[in-house]
N, C-alpha and C positions, 0 to 999 in steps of 0.2 A: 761449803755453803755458809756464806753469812745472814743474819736476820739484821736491818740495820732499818731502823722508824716502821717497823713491819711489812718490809721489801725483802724480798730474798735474792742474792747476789749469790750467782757462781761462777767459778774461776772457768778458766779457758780450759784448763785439762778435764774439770768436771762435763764441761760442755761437749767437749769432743769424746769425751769416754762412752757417754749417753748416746752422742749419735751414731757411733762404729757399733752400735749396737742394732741397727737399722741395717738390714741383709744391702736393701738399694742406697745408701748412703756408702757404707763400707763398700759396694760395689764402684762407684762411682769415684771415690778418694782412691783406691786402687786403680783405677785407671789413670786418672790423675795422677797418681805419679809415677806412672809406667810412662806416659807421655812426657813428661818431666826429666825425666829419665834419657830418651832416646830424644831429645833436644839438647839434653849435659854431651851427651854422646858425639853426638851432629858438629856440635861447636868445638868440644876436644879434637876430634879427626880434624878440623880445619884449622884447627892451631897447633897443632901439632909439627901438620904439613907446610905451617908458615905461610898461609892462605889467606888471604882478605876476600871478605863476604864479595867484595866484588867480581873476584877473580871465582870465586865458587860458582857462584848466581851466573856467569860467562859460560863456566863448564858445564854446567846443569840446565844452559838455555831457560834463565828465569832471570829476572829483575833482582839486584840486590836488594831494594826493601822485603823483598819475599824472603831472603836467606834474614835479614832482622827484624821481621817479624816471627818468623819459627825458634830464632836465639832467643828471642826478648821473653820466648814461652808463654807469654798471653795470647797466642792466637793458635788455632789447629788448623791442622794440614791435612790432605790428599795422601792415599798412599800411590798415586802415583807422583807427587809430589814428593814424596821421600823417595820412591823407586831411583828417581832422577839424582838427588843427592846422594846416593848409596854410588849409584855408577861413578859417580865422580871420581869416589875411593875404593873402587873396585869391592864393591861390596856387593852382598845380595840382599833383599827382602825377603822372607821366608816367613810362608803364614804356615801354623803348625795346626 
């Protein structure tokens, strides 16, 4: 923390150290990048495969802007909307 004209200034780590201290906050950033996470995931399996969101979003019986909005990771999904993507790559959903 700085004191600067009698404002106090703190840095980004002090900010976020303070709020992962918050049970609903740290709950919530943990979701957040579990989501995050299984978006990296979604878009790897599809390039991987050598796949353009078009031909995904075909297989998956959805729109391609649906498959670049769940890439782009500022939007959330349906799990049946992943259900559907998972099938594409012979995968399953599994709630535990």
């Amino acid at each position: 923390m700085k004191i600067i004209n009698g404002l106090k200034f703190f840095t980004t780590e002090e900010t976020f150290a303070k709020s992962m201290k918050s049970p609903d906050f740290r709950k919530e950033y943990e979701d957040e990048v579990a989501r995050l996470k299984l978006v990296r995931q979604i878009k790897d399996l599809r390039l991987a495969q050598h796949m353009s969101q078009k031909k995904m979003a075909s297989k998956a019986n959805m729109s391609q802007s649906i498959i670049a909005r769940i890439e782009s990771g500022r939007h959330s999904f349906s799990v049946l909307t992943l259900y559907r993507i998972a099938k594409v790559f012979g995968k399953e959903v599994k709630l535990a």
